[in-house]
N, C-alpha and C positions, 0 to 999 in steps of 0.2 A: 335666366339661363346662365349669365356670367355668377351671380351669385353661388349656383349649385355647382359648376364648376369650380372655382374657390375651395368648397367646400369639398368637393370629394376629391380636388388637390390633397386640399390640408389632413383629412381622414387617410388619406395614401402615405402623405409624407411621414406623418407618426406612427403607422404601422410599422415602416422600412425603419426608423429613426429606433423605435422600439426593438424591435428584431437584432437590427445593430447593436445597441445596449444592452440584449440578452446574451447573445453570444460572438466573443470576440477571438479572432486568431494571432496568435502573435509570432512572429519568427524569432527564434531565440540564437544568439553567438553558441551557445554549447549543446550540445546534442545530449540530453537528460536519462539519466535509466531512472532516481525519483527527484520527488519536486510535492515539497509542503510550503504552501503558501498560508500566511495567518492572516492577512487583509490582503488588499488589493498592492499594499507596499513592502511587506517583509515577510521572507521566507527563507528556507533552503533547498537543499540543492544536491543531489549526485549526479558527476557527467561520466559520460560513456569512458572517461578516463581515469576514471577515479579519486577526481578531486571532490574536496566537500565544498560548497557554495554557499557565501549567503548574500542578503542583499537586504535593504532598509527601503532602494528605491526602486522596484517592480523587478518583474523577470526580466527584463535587459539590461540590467544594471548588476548584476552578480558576478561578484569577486570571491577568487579562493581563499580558503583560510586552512588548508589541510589537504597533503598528498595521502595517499594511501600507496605504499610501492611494494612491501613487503609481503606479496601474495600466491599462496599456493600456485604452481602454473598448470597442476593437473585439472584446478577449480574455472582456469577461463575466467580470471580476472573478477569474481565473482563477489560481489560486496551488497552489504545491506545494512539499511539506515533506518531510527529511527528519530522524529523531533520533536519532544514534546511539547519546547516554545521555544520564544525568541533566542533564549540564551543558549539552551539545552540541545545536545547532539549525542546518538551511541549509533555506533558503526561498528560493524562485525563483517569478518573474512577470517579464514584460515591463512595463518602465518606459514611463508615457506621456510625459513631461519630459525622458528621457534615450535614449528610442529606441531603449534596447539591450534585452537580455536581463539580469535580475539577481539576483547570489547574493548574499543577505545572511547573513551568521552569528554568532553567538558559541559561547562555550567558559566562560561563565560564568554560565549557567543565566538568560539575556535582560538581565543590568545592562547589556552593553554590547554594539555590532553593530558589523561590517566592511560594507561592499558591492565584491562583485567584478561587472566591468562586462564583459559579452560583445558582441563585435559581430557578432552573427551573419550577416549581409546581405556580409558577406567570403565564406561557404563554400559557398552555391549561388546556381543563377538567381534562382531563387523562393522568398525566405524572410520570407514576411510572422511577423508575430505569432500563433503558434495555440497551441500548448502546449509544457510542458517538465515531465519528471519525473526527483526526485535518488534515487538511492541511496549509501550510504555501508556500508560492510563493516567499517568502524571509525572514528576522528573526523579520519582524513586524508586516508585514502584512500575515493573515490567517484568517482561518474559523472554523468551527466547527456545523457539526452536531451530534443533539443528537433524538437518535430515543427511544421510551418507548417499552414497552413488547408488542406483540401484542396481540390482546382482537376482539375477533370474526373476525378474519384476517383482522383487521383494527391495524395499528400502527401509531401513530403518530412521525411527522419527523418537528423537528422546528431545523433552521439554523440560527448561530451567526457568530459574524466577529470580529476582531479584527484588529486596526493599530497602535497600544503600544506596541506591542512585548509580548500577553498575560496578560498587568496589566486591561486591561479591555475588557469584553466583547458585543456587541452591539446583539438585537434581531432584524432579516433582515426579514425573511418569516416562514410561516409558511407551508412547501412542503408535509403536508400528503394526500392530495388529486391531490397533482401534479405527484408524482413517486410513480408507482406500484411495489411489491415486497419490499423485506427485505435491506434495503442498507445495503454492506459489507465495503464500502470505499467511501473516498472524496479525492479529486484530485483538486488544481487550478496550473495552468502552470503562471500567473499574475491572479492581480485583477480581469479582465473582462474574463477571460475563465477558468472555471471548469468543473469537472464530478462528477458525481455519480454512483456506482458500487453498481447494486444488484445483489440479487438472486430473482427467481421469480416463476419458476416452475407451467409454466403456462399460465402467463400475455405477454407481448408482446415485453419487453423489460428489457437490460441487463445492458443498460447503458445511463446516460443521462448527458446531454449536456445544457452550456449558455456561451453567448457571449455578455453579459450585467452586469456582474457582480451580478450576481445571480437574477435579475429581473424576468427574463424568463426561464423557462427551458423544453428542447423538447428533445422525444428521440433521439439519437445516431445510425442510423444503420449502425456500420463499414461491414459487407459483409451478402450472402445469406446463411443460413446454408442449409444441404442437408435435405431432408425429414425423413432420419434415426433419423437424430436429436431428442430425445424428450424437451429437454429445456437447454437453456446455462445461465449460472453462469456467473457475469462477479467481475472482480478485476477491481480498482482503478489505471487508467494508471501513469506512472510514467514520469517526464521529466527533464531534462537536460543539461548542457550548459549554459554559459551565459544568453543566451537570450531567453532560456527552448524552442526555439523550436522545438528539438528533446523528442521523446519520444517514451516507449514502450507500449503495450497494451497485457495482457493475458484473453483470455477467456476460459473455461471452459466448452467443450460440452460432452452432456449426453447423451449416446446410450442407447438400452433396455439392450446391453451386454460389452458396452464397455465407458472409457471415454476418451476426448481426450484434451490437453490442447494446444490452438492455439495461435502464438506469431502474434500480428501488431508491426511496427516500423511506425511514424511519420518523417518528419523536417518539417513539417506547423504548429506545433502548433495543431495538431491534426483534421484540417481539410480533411485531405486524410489521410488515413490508408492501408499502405502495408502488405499484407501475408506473413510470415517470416518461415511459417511450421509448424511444431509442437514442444515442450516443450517436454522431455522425462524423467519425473517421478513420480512418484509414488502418494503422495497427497501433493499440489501444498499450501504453509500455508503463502506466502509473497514472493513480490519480489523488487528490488532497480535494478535503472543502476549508473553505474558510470561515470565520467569523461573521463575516457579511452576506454568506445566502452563497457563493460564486462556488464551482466545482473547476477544478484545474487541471487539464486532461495532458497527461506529455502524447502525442502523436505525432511519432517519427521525430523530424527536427522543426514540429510547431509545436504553438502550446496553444490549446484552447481556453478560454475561459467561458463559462456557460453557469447563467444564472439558474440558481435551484426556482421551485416554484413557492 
């Protein structure tokens, strides 16, 4: 009897010990709008202030290396990041001083910054200051959309590219009659396969997809939602690896009484999407995976860390 007791001690104790080491919470000094982490010890960083952050020794250990103060005030402080590794940073906001659109960068972990200066008010009617988000597939090659205010639920959405590592920007399409809803995020895994992450509340899609390098773009239906559903939110998937094709996917479903945040994981590159369950927190503000399996969730002023499978 004491034996089997012992034992379904010990069978108890490595489930909790397990569980633990799958999913950890952490309290962080700065309140995060993003957060790329490459292991368990170096990442970056945006705080609700608009500093750029990096760190070598985990997420409690992140030191600024870059203010951002020069920012549109009609945009609500409004900034967006992207990292493609340890060294590498490109941050974009609308300049209030300079009236353009701006990528600042470095390549040597924030000693030192470039600014590349868009004019974007050349490429449509109507292109006030509203938002803009970067991806990068590697540290030269990237994207950049930038989206205006919307204006009788029409918003304009024009996309750039870049393969100078942000010294200059090229004008590709013009997608505001292509993707319905509000994009929250841009995503390229390489050159020829990206996404776009809206919200839409309404319209018929959460997320879209090209495999042309931006030529084309169709929506994304990674699974069927339940009829409870009233509208899903989607984020900006994240990928991976060498050879990026691993990747996660969060979306965001809206009940009348409930909301619920659902994980996909990839390894095609994002052509099949598996159900991974649900995400268990509170309001869902960014996420990164890492090199080592771990997803790194900002909610609110915690950070989750939560092993993939």
């Amino acid at each position: 009897m004491r034996k089997r007791l012992i034992m379904v001690y010990t069978i108890v104790l490595c489930v909790v010990l397990t569980a633990c080491h799958a999913t950890k919470t952490i309290q962080c000094d700065d309140i995060l709008k993003q957060l790329v982490m490459f292991n368990e010890k170096s990442g970056w960083a945006v705080s609700a202030e608009n500093e750029i952050l990096i760190t070598e020794n985990g997420v409690q250990e992140f030191r600024p290396v870059h203010q951002i103060t020069d920012i549109n005030i009609v945009t609500d402080g409004f900034v967006n990041a992207a990292f493609p590794d340890k060294q590498t940073a490109y941050i974009t906001y609308f300049s209030q001083s300079e009236e353009k659109l701006i990528v600042e960068h470095t390549h040597n972990g924030g000693e030192s910054w470039k600014k590349t200066l868009i004019s974007y008010q050349e490429y449509a009617e109507v292109c006030d200051a509203g938002s803009a988000f970067l991806s990068f597939s590697d540290e030269e090659k990237g994207c950049l959309l930038y989206c205006s205010t919307p204006a009788s639920g029409q918003m304009t959405k024009l996309l750039f590219s870049t393969e100078d590592g942000g010294e200059h920007f090229t004008f590709l399409s013009d997608l505001t009659n292509e993707l319905s809803g509000y994009p929250s995020g841009v995503s390229f895994a390489d050159k020829e396969h990206g996404w776009i992450a809206v919200t839409y509340h309404g319209a018929e899609s959460y997320l879209y997809q090209t495999d042309d390098g931006a030529q084309t773009w169709q929506s994304a239906g990674v699974y069927s939602k339940d009829e409870t559903v009233l509208y899903v939110d989607g984020f900006a998937p994240v990928f991976y690896g060498e050879n990026h094709q691993k990747g996660s996917l969060i979306l965001k479903e809206v009940e009348s009484d409930n909301t619920v945040y659902r994980l996909f994981v990839t390894d095609d590159m994002g052509v099949t999407w598996k159900a991974q369950g649900e995400v268990i927190c509170d309001t869902l503000t960014g996420y990164s995976v890492d090199s080592d399996g771990y997803i790194w969730i900002i909610d609110g002023e915690k950070i989750v860390q939560h092993r993939l499978p």
